[in-house]
C-alpha positions as protocol buffer text, in pm:
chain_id: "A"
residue {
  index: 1
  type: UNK
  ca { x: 0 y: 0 z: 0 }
}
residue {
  index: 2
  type: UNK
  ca { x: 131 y: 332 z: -121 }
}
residue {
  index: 3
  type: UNK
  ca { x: 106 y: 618 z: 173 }
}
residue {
  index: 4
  type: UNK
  ca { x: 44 y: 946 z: -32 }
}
residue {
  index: 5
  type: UNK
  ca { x: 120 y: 1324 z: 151 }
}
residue {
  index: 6
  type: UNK
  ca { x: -172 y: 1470 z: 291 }
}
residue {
  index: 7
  type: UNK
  ca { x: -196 y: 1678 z: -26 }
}
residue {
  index: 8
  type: UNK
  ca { x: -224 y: 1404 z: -249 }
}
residue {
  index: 9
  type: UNK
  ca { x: -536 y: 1215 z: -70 }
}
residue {
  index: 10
  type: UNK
  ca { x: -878 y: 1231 z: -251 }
}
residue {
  index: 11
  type: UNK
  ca { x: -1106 y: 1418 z: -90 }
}
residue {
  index: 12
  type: UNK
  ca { x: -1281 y: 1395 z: 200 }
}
residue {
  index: 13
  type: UNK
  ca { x: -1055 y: 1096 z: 295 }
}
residue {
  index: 14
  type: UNK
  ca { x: -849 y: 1121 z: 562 }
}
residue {
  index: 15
  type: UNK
  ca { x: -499 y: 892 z: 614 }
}
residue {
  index: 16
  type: UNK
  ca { x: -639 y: 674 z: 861 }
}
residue {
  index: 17
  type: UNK
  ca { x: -946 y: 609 z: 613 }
}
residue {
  index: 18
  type: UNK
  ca { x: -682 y: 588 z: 349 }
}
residue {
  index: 19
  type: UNK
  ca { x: -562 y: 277 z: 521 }
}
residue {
  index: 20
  type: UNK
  ca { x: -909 y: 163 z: 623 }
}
residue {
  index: 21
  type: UNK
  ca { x: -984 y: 128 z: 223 }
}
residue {
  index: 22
  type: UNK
  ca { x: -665 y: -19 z: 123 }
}
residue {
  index: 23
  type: UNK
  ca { x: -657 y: -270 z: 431 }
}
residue {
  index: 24
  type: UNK
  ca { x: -734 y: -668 z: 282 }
}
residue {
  index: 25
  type: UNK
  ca { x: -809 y: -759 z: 616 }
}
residue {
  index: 26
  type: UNK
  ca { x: -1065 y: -522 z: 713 }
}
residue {
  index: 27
  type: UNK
  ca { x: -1279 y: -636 z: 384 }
}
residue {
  index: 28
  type: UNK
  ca { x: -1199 y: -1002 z: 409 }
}
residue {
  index: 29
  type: UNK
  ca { x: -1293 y: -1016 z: 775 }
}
residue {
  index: 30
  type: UNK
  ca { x: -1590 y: -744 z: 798 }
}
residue {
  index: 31
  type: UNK
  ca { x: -1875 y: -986 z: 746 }
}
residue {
  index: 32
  type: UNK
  ca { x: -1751 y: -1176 z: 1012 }
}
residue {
  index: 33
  type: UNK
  ca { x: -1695 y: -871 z: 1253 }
}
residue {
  index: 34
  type: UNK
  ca { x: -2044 y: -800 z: 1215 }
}
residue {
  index: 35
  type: UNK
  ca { x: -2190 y: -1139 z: 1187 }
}
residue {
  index: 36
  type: UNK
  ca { x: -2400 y: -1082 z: 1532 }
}
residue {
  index: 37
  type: UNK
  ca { x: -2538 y: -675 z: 1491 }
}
residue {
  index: 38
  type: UNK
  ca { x: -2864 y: -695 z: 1428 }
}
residue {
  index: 39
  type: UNK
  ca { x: -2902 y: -390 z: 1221 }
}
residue {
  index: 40
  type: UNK
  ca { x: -2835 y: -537 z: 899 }
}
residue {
  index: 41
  type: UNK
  ca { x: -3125 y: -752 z: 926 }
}
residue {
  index: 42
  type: UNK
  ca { x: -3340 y: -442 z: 1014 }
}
residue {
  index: 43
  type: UNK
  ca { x: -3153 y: -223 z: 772 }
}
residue {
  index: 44
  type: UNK
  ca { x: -3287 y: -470 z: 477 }
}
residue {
  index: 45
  type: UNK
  ca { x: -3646 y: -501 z: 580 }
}
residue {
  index: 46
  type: UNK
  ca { x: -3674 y: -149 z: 631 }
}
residue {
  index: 47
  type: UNK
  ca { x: -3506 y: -75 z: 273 }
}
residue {
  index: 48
  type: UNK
  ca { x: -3704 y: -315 z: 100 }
}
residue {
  index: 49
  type: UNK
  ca { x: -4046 y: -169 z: 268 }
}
residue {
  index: 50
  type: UNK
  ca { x: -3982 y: 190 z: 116 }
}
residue {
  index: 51
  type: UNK
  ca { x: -3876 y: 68 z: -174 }
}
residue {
  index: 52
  type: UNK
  ca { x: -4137 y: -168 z: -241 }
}
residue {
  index: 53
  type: UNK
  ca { x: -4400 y: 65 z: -156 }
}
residue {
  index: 54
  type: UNK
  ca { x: -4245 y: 342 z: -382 }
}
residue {
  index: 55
  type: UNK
  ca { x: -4485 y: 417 z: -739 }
}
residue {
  index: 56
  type: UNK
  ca { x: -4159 y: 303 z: -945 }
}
residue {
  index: 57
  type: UNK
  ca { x: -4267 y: -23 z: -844 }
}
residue {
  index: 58
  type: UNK
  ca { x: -3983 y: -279 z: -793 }
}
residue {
  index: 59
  type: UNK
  ca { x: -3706 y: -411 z: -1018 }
}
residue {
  index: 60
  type: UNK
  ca { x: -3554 y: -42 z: -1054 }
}
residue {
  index: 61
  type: UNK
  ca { x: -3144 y: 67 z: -966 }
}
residue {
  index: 62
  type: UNK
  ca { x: -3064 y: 89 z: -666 }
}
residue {
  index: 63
  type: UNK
  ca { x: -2689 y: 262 z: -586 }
}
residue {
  index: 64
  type: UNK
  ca { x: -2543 y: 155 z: -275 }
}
residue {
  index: 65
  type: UNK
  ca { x: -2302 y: 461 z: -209 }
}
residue {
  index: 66
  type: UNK
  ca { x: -2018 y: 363 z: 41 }
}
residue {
  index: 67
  type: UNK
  ca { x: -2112 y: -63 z: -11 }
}
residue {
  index: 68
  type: UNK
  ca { x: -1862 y: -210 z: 169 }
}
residue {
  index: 69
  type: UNK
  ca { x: -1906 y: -557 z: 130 }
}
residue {
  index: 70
  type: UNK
  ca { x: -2233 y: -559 z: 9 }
}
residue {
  index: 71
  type: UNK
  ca { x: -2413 y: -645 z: 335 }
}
residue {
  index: 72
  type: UNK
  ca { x: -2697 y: -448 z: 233 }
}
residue {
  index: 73
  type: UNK
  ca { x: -2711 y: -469 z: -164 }
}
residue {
  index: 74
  type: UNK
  ca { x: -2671 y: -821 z: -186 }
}
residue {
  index: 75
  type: UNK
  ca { x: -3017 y: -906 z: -39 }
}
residue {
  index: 76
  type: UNK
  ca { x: -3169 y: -609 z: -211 }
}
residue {
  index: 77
  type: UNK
  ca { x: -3024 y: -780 z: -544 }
}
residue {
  index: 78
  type: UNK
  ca { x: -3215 y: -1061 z: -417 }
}
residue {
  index: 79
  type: UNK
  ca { x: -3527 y: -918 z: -358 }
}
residue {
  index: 80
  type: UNK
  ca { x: -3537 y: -811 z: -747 }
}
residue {
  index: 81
  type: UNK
  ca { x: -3405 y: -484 z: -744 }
}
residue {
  index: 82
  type: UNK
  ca { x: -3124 y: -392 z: -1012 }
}
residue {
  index: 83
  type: UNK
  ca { x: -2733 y: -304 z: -817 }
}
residue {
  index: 84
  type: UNK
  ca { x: -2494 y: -61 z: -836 }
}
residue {
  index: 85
  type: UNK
  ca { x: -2238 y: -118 z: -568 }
}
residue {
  index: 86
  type: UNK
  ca { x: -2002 y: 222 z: -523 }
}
residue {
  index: 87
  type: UNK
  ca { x: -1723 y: 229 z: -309 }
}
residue {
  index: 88
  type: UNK
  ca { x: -1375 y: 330 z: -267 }
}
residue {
  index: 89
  type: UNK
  ca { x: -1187 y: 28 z: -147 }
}
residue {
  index: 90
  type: UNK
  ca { x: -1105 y: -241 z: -395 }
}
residue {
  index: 91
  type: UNK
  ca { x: -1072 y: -489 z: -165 }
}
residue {
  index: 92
  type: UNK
  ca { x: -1454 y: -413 z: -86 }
}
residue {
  index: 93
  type: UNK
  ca { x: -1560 y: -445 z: -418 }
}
residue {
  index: 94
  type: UNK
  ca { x: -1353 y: -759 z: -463 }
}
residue {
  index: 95
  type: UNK
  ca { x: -1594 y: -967 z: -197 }
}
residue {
  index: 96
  type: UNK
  ca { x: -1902 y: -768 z: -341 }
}
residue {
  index: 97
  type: UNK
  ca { x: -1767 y: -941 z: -685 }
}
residue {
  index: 98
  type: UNK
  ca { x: -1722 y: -1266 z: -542 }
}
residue {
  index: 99
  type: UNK
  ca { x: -2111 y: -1312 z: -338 }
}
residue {
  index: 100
  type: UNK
  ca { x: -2246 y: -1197 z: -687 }
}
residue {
  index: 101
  type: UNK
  ca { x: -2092 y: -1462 z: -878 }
}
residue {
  index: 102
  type: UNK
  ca { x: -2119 y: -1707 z: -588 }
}
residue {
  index: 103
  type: UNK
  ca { x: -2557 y: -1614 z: -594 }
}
residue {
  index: 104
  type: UNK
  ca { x: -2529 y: -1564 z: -992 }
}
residue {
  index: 105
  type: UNK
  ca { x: -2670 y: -1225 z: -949 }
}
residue {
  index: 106
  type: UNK
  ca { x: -2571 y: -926 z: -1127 }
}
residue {
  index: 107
  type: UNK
  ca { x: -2425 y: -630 z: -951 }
}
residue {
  index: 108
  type: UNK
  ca { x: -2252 y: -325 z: -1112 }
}
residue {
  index: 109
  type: UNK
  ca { x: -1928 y: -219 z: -957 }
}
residue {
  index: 110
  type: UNK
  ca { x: -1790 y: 140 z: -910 }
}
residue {
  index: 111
  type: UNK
  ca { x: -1469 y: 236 z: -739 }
}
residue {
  index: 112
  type: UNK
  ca { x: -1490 y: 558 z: -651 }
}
residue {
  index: 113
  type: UNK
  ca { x: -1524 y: 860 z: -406 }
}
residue {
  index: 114
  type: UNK
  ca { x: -1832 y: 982 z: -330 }
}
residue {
  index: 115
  type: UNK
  ca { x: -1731 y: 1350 z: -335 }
}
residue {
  index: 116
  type: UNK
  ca { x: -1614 y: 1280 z: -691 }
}
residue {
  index: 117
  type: UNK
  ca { x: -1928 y: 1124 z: -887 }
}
residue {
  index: 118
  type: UNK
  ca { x: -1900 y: 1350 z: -1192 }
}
residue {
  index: 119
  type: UNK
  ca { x: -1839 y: 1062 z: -1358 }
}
residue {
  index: 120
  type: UNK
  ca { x: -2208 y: 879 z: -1319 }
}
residue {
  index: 121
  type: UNK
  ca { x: -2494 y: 1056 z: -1474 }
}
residue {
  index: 122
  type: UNK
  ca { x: -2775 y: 1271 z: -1399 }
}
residue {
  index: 123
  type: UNK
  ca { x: -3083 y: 1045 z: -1309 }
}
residue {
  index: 124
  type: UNK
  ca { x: -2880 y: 731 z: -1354 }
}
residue {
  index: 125
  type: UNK
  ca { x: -3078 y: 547 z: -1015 }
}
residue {
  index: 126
  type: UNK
  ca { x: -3383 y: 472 z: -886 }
}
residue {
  index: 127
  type: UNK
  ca { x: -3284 y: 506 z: -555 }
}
residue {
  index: 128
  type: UNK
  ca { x: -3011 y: 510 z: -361 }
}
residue {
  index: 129
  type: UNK
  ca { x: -2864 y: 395 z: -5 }
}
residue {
  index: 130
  type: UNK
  ca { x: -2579 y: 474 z: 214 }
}
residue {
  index: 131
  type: UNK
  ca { x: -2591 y: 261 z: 546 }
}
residue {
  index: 132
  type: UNK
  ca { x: -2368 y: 208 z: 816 }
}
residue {
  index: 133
  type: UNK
  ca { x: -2293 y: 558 z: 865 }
}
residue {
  index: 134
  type: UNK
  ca { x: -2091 y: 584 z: 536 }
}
residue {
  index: 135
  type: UNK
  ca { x: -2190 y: 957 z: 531 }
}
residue {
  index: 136
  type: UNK
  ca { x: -1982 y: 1052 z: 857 }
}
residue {
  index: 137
  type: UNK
  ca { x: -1726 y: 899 z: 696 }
}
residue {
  index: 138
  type: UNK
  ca { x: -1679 y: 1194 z: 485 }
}
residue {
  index: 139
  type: UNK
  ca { x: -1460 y: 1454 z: 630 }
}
residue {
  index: 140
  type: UNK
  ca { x: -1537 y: 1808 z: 591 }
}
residue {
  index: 141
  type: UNK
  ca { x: -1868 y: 1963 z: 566 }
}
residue {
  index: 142
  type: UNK
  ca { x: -1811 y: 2076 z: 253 }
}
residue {
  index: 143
  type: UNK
  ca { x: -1719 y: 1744 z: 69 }
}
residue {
  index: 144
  type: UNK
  ca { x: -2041 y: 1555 z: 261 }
}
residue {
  index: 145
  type: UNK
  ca { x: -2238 y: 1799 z: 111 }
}
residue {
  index: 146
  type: UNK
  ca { x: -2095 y: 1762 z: -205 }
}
residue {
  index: 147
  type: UNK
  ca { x: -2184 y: 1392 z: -234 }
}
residue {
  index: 148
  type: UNK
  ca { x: -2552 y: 1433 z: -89 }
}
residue {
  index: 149
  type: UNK
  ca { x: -2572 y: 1649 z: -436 }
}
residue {
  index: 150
  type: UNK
  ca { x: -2417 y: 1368 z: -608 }
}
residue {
  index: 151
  type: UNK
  ca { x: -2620 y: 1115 z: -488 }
}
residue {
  index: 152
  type: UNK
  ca { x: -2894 y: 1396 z: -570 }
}
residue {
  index: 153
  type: UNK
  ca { x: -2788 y: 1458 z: -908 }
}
residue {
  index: 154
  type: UNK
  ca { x: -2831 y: 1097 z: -994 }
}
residue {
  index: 155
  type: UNK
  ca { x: -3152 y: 1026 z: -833 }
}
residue {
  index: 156
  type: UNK
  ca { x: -3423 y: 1071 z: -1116 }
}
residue {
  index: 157
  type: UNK
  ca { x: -3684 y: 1262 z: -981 }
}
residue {
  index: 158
  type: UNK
  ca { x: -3903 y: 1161 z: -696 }
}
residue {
  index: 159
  type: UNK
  ca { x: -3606 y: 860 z: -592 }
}
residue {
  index: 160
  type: UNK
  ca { x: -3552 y: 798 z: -258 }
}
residue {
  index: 161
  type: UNK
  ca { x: -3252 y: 802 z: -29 }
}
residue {
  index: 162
  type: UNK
  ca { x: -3227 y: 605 z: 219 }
}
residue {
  index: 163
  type: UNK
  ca { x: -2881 y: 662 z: 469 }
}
residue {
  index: 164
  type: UNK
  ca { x: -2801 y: 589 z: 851 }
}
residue {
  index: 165
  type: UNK
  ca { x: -2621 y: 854 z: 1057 }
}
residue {
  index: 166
  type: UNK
  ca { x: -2489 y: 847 z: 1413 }
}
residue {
  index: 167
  type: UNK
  ca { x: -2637 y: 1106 z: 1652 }
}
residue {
  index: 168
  type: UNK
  ca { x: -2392 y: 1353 z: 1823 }
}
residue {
  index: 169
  type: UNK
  ca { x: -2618 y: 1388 z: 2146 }
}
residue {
  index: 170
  type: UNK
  ca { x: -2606 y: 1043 z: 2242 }
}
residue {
  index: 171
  type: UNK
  ca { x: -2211 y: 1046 z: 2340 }
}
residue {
  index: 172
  type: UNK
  ca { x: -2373 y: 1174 z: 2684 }
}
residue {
  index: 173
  type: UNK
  ca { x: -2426 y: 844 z: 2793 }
}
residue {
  index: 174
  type: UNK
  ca { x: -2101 y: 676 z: 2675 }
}
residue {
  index: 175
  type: UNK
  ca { x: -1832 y: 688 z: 2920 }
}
residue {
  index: 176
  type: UNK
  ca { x: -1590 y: 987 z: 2850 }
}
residue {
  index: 177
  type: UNK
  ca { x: -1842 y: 1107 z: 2567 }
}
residue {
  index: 178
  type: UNK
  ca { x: -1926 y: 1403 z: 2793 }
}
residue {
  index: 179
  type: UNK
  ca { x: -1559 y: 1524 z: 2777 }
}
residue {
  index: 180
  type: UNK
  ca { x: -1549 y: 1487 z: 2417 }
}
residue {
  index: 181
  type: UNK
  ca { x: -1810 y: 1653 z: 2362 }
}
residue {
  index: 182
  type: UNK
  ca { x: -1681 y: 1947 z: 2555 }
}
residue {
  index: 183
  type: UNK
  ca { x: -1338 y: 1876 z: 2399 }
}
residue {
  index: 184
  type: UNK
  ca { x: -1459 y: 1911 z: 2047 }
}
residue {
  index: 185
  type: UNK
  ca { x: -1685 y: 2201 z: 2123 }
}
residue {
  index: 186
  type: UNK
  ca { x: -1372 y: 2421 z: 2220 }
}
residue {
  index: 187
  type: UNK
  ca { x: -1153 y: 2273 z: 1991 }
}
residue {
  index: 188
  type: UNK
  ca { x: -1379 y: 2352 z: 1680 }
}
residue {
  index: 189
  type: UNK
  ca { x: -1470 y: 2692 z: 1836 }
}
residue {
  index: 190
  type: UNK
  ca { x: -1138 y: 2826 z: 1934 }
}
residue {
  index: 191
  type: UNK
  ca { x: -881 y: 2634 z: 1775 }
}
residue {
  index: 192
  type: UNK
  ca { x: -1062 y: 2525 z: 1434 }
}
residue {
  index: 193
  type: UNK
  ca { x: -860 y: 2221 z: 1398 }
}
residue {
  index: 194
  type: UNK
  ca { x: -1196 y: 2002 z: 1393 }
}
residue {
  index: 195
  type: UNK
  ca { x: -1546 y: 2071 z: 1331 }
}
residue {
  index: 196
  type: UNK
  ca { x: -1872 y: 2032 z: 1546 }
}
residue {
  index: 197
  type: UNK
  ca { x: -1886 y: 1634 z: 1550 }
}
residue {
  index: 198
  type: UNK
  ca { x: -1574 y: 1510 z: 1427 }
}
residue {
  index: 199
  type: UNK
  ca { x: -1392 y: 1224 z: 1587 }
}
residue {
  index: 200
  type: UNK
  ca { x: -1087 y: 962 z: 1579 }
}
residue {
  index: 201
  type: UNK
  ca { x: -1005 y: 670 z: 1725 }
}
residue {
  index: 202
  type: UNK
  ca { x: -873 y: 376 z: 1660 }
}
residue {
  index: 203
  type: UNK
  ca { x: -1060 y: 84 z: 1480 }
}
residue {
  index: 204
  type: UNK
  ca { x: -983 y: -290 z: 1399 }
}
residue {
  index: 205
  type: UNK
  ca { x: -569 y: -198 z: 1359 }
}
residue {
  index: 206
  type: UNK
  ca { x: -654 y: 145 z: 1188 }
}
residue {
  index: 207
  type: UNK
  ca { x: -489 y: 478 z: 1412 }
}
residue {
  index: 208
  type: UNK
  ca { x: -677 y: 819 z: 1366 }
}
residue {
  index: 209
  type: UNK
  ca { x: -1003 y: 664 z: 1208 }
}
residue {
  index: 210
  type: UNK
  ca { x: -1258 y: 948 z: 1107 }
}
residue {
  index: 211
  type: UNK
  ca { x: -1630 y: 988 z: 1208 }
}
residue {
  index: 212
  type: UNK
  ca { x: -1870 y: 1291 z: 1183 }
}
residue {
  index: 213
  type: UNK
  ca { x: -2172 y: 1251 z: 1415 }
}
residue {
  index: 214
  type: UNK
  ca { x: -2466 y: 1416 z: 1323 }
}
residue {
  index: 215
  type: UNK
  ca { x: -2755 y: 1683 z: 1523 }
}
residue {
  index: 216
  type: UNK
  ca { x: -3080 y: 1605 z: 1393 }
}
residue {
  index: 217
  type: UNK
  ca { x: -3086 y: 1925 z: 1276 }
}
residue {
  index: 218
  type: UNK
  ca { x: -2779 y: 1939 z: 1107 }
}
residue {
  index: 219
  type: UNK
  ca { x: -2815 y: 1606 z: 884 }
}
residue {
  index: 220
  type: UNK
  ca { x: -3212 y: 1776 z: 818 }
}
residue {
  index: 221
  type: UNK
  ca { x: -3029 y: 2118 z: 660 }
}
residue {
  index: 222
  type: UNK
  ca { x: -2772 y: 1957 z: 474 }
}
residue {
  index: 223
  type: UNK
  ca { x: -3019 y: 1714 z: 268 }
}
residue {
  index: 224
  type: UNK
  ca { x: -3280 y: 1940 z: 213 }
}
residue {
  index: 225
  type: UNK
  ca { x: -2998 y: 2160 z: 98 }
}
residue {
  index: 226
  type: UNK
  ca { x: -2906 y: 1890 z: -111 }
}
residue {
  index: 227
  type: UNK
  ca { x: -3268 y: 1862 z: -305 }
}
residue {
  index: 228
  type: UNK
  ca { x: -3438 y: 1608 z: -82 }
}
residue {
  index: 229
  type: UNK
  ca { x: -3730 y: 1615 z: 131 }
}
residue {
  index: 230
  type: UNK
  ca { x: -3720 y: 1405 z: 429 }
}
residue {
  index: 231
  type: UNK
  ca { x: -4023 y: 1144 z: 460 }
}
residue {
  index: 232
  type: UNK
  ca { x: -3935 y: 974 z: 797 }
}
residue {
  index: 233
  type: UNK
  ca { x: -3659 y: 954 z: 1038 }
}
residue {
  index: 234
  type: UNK
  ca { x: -3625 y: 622 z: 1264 }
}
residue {
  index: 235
  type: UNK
  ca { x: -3454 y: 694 z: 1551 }
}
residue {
  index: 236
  type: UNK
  ca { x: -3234 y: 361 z: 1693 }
}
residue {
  index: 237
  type: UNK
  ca { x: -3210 y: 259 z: 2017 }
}
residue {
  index: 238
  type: UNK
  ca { x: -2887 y: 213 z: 2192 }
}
residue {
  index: 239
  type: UNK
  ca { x: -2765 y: -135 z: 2000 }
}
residue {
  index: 240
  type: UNK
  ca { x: -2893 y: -33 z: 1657 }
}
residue {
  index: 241
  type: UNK
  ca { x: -3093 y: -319 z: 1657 }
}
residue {
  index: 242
  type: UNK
  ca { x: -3444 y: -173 z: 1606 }
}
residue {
  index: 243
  type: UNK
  ca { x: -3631 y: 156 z: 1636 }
}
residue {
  index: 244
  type: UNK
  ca { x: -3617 y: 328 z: 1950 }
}
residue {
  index: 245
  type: UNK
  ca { x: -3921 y: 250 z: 2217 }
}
residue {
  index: 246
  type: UNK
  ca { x: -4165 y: 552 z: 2231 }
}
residue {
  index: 247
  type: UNK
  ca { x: -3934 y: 704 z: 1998 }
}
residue {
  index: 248
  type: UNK
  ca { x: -4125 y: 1022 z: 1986 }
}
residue {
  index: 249
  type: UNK
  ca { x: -4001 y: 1128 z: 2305 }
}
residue {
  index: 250
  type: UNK
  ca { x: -3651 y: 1294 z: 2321 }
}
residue {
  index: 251
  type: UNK
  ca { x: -3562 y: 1122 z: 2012 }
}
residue {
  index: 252
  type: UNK
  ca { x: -3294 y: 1370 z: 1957 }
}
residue {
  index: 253
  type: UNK
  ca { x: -3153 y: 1305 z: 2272 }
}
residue {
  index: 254
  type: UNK
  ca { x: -3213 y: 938 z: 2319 }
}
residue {
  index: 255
  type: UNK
  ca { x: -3148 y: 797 z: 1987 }
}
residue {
  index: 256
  type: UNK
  ca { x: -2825 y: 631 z: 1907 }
}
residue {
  index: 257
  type: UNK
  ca { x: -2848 y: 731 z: 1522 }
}
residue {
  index: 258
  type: UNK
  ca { x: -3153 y: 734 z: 1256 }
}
residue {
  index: 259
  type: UNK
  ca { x: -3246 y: 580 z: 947 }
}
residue {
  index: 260
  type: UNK
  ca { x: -3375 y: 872 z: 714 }
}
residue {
  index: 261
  type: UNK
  ca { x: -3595 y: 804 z: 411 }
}
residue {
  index: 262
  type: UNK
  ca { x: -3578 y: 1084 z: 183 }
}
residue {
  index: 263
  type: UNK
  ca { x: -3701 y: 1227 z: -103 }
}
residue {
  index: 264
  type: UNK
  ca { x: -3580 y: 1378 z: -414 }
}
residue {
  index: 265
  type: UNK
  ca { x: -3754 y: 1666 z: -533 }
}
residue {
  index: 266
  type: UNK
  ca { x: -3908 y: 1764 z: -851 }
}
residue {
  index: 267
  type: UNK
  ca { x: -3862 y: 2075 z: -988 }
}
């Protein structure tokens, strides 16, 4: 793996994500890492009830932007849906390549970054996906809102867009999240070395990994900035496992992250 100077890595990636993408491991192993969470399983169901109930009826494109492995796509593929998996990591879109051909389905592949899309179409999807918190993954508030107008761009009219974010707020209850919090509330305001949700830390062998969290409010401006209009938001309780109980109260302090169903408007 090449190590490139800060200057030279695409954008919105930062170096620990720059090993995260080129690391074999991390995409040979990740099914198994996440063989037991339970929001994959909820993910799917809850995909394939918008989309199913959308008037394009099914069988259309679906992009998966940020794939990974194709947890997500694969059972969409399944389902009947057409795939376009998009991602940045070769490795990634090696095993997406290999549970296609093992299942004899057929699944586009796209390496690329999703703050550079110029190179996919206007109104080349149906709809389009971004689980897992692929979004946060983005550094920069600039270059995440430069891929929600990708993704955007190459929704036909009326798609939908269907992503999972973390929520910022619910670091009160994790231990130390309080101090970070306060940390990176200073440090964004008076030093401006990070911005209002950013973290790092280390993950499965990778230093400095990169996460935005999101404010309910903040993910809501930036997509309907974007072009969308949001049709629900299901706030997650703590294990991501399923929809937060009597999520209408304090969901914006009690919710571990949402899944947002949005959609693109006409003009």
């Amino acid at each position: 793996m090449t190590h490139p100077s800060n200057w030279r890595l695409p954008k919105g990636v930062t170096r620990g994500e720059w090993e995260y993408f080129h690391s074999v491991h991390v995409a040979q192993e990740f099914d198994d890492y996440f063989s037991s969470n339970e929001l994959f399983a909820y993910d799917v169901s809850l995909i394939l009830s918008k989309l199913d109930g959308h008037p394009f009826g099914k069988g259309g494109v679906v992009a998966d932007m940020g794939c990974g492995t194709g947890r997500v796509l694969v059972p969409i593929v399944e389902a009947g849906y057409q795939g376009i998996a998009i991602d940045l990591s070769s490795h990634m879109l090696s095993v997406v390549a290999e549970k296609s051909a093992a299942k004899n389905l057929k699944i586009h592949r796209l390496q690329a970054n999703l703050v550079e899309l110029d190179g996919v179409h206007d109104a080349a999807v149906d709809h389009a996906i971004s689980m897992f918190s692929t979004l946060g993954m983005i550094v920069g508030g600039d270059h995440r809102q430069a891929a929600l107008e990708h993704v955007s761009r190459i929704l036909r009219p009326s798609g939908l867009f269907i992503l999972h974010v973390h929520n910022r707020w619910f670091n009160l209850y994790d231990p130390g999240g309080p101090k970070w919090l306060l940390t990176n509330w200073f440090r964004a305001r008076f030093v401006g070395d990070v911005e209002l949700g950013d973290k790092y830390f280390d993950y499965r062998g990778v230093h400095n990994m990169y996460l935005h969290v999101f404010t309910c409010r903040e993910i809501s401006r930036a997509l309907r900035s974007a072009g969308f209009r949001i049709r629900e938001m299901v706030p997650l309780e703590a294990r991501r496992r399923r929809p937060l109980y009597a999520g209408w109260w304090c969901p914006n302090l009690r919710a571990n992250g949402w899944i947002i169903t949005a959609e693109k408007v006409t003009v």
